[in-house]
N, C-alpha and C positions, 0 to 999 in steps of 0.2 A: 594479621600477619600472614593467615594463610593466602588471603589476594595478593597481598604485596610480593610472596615466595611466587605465584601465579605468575603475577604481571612478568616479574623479574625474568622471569624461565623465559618467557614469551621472546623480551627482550634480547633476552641472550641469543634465540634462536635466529630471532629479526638480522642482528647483528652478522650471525655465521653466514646469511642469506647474501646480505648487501656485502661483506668482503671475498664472496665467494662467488658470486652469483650473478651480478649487478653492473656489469662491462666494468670491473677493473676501476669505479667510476675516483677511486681513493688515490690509484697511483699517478704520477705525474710525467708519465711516458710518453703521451702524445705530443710529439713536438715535430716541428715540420720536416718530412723527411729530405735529404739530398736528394738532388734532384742534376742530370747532364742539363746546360746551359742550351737552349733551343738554335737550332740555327739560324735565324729573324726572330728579334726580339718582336715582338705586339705591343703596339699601341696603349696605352694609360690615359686614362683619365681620373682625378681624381677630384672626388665631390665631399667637400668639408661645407657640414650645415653650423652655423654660427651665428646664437643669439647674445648678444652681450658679453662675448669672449675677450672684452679690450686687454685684459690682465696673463689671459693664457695664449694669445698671438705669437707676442715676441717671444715666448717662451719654446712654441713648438712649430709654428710655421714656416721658419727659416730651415729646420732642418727638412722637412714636406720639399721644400724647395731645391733642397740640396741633396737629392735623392742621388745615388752613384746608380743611374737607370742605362742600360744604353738603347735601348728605341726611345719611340714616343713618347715623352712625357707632358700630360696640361693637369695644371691644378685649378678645380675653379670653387671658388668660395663663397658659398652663399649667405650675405647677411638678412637673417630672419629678421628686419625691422629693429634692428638693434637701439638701445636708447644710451648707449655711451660711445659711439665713433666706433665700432669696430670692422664696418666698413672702409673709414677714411685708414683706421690702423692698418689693416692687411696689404691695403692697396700699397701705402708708403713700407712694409717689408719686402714689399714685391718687388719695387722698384728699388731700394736698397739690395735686394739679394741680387739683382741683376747687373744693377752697377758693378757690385764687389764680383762675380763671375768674369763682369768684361775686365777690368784692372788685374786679377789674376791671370785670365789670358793673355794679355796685351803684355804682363810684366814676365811669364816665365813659359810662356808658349802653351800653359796646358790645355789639354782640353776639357769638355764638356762645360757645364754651366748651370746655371737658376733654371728649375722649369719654369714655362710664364704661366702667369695667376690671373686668370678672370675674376672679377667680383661681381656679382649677379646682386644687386637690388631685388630681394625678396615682397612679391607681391602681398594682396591680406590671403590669408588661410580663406579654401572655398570650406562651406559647409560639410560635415563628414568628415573632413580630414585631419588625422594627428599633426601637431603643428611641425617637429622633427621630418614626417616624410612626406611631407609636403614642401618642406626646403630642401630634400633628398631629390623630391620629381622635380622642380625646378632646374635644380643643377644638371640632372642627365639629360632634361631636354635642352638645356644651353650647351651640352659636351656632342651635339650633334653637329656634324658638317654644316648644315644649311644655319644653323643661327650664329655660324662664324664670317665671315663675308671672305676673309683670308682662308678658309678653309673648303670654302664651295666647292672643289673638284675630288676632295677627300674623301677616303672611306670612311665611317664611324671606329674609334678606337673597339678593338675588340673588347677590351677588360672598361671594367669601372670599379674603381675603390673607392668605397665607402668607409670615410674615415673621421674622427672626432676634431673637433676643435684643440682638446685640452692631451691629444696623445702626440707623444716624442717619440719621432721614426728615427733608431740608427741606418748608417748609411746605407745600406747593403738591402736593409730588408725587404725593400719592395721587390730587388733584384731575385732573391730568393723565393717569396710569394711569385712572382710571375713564373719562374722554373718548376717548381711542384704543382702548380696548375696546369704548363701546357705540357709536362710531362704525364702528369696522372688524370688528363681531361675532367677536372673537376670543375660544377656551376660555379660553386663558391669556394675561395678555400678563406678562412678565417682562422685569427688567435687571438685568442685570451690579453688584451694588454697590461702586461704587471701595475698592478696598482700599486698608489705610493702607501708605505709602510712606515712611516718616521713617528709620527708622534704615540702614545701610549695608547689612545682609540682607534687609532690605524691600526695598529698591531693587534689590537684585540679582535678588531671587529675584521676587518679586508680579508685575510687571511681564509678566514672561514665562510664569509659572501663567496670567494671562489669554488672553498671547497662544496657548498652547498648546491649552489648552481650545478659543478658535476652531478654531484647525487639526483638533481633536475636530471640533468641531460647526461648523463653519463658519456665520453668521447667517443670514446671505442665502441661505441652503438651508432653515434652520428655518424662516422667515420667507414660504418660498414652500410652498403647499399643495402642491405635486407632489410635493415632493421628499418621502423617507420620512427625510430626518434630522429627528431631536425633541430639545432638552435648552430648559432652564430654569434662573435661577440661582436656588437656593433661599433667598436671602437677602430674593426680592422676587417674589412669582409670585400676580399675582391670577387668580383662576380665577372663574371661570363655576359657579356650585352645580350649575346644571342638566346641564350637560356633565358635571362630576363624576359625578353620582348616576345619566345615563344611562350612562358607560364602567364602572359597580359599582364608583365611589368607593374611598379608600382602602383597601380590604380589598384591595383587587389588586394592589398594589404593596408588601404590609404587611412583606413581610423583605428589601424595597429598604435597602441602605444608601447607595447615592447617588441622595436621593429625590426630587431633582427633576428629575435625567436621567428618571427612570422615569414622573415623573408626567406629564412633556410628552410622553412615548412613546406613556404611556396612553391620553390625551386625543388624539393625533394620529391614532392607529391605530382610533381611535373615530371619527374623521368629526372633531373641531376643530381648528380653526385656530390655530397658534400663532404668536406674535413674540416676540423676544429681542433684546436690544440692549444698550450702551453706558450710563452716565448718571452723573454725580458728582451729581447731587439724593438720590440714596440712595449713604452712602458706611457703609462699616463701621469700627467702633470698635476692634476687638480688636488689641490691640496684638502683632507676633510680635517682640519686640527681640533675640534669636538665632536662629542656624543651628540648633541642635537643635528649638525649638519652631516653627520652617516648615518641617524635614526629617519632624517627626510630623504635622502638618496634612498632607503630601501624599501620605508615606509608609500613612497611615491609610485612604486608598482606593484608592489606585493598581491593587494588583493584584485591588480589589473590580473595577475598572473594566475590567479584561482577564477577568473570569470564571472568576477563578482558571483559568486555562488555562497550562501552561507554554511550550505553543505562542504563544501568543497574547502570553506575555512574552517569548521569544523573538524573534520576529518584530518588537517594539517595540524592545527591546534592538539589534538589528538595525540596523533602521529609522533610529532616532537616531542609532547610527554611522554608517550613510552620509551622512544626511544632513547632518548637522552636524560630524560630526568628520574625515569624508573630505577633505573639500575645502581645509581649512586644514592640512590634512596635505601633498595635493599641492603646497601651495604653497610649506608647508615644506619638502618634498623636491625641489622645482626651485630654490632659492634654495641650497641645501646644495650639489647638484650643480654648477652654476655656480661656487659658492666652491670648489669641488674641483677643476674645470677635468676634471668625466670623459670619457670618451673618446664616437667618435659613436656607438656601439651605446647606449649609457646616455642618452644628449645628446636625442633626440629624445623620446623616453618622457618623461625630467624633462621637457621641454618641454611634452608634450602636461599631464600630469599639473599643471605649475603651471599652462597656462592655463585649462584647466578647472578647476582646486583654484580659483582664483581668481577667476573668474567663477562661481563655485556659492558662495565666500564673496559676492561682491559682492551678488548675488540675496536672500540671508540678510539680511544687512546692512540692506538699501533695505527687505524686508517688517519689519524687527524697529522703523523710523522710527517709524510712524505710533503704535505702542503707546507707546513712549517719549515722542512728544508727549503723548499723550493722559493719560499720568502726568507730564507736566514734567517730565522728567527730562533731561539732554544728550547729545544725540545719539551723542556721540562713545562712550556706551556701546554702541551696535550692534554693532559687530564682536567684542563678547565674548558671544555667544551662543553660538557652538560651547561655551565656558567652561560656562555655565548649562545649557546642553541633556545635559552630562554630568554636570553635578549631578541632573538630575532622571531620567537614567539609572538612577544609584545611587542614590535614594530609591523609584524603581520597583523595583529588584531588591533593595532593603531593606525593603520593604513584602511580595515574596512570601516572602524570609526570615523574618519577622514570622509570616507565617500558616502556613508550615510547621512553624514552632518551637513553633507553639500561642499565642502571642501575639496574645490576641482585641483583635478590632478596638472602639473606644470611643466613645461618643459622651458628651463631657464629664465624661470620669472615669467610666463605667461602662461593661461591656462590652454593645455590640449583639448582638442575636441575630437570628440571619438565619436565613431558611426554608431 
């Protein structure tokens, strides 16, 4: 009892640290700031990498398409060797979205239209390379003037977005990404794309993927140039061509498999500036309707994300028992005790251990609010996060199972190859 009042204390103080201490990493503020509209819109390019997306195309690529942009816009879509047509599919919304652009022009004078869609035939993966950015290097080297024939006298688009298959652009928001970048000269600016929340494992589990990654990356630290933390959410990450090509561009992060932690590290460690933030303007499509298909989404990088280190999964393993599983322990153990009536050698220990079990829950609780809001979801879920924090326990130490056993890691049904 006296360790568990011990642990508990610890806990509690951990807690006071990380809501007070820890860039703010709980609250949900970072969201893309207002920005004045530039006087010359820049160039876009955007590179969606696409293995076996035939199901989430027509769902999200039409709106990519219909972007409300007013400069430059190309989308070029790379199919990684796909083995269900979603090459032939992209191509046929490209040209549907362009048809429906020219008949609403033609029928009520408006303007603007479909941006046009290349579709890049993805080569084989060369050796060393993660199979994701290796359909990423393709695409920017086809979004260059000279491998356009109609584009040979062009300059290179200043920006390139780097964007998902399975993520739903509202109108506006690339418009808005482009304005807080050439206003606040940032490499990268990136957001968090709201994940879908619908079924009872979305809700339990998505919610808290996010909130965790901040506790990773806290924003308010990415966001400040001092600081040396960098990540990005790969679902939405415009970058800077020029910052790219001076930090040696993708080829430096090439057997990254979480590559847009790598890529914001890049660019940061280069001299640019990055931002990350919040935003339901870019929300993702892919549906996870059970526990086993979000236990392999997180399970698939986790222990990429520790370094394959056993230390380093130790120490997480660790980590998340204190902090999450201690403190509802002590409180369980002081509530036990009391129902036992034990004596005063025990009596004070349970004491100390529920009031700190219980104040390191409470601490928990109040940081776990604002993600909850920020998904709608009822509040009255917060206090099962100790719950969730040991699900993702066991998907971290199922994920280093995974690569001990030989069980290569995937990127849409084929395996990455990492340097």
């Amino acid at each position: 009892m006296l360790g568990l009042a011990i642990a508990s204390a610890a806990a509690a103080v951990a807690w006071v640290f990380l809501l007070a201490a820890h860039g703010g990493y709980w609250l949900t503020s970072q969201r893309l700031p207002a920005a004045v509209s530039p006087e010359r819109w820049p160039g876009v390019v955007a590179v969606v990498p696409a293995r076996n997306e035939a199901d989430m195309l027509p769902v999200t690529l039409p709106a990519l398409l219909a972007q409300d942009y007013p400069g430059e816009f190309l989308v070029i879509l790379v199919d990684d060797r796909s083995e269900d047509g979603t090459g032939e599919i992209a191509a046929g919304l490209g040209a549907k979205s362009a048809r429906e652009a020219r008949e609403a022009r033609g029928a009520r004078g408006a303007r603007g239209g479909a941006a046009p869609l290349t579709v890049v035939a993805g080569q084989p993966r060369p050796a060393g390379w993660a199979g994701k950015v290796w359909a990423m290097a393709q695409g920017v080297a086809a979004s260059a003037p000279d491998a356009d024939a109609s584009r040979a006298a062009a300059e290179p688009s200043p920006y390139l977005l780097f964007t998902d298959a399975d993520i739903d652009w509202a109108p506006g928001a690339l418009r808005e990404l482009v304005a807080a970048a050439e206003s606040d000269n940032r490499a990268v600016v990136s957001q968090m794309a709201l994940l879908r929340a619908h079924t009872a494992w979305e809700r339990l589990i998505v919610p808290a993927f996010v909130y965790f990654f901040a506790q990773l990356y806290p924003f308010r630290k990415v966001n400040h140039q001092r600081s040396r933390t960098a990540a990005a959410a790969g679902g939405c990450m415009l970058v800077r061509r020029d910052a790219l090509d001076k930090a040696g561009g993708l080829e430096r992060i090439r057997g990254a498999l979480i590559d847009d932690v790598a890529l914001a590290t890049l660019l940061k460690r280069d001299g640019g500036r990055c931002w990350l933030g919040l935003t339901a303007q870019v929300q993702s499509a892919r549906p996870y309707p059970r526990l086993a298909s979000l236990w392999h989404m997180i399970a698939r990088s986790a222990y990429t994300q520790l370094r394959y280190s056993p230390l380093l999964l130790a120490g997480t393993i660790a980590g998340l028992l204190l902090l999450y599983a201690v403190p509802p322990a002590g409180a369980i153990a002081w509530l036990a005790a009391a129902a036992g009536g034990e004596g005063p050698g025990t009596r004070i220990p349970a004491l100390l251990a529920g009031a700190a079990g219980l104040s390191g829950w409470a601490l928990m609780t109040v940081s776990y609010l604002p993600m909850l809001r920020f998904y709608r979801l009822c509040p009255l879920r917060a206090p099962m996060l100790p719950l969730i924090a040991m699900f993702y326990a066991a998907m971290t130490a199922d994920s280093a199972r995974r690569h001990y056993s030989g069980r290569a890691v995937s990127w849409r049904g084929r395996a990455a190859g990492r340097a």
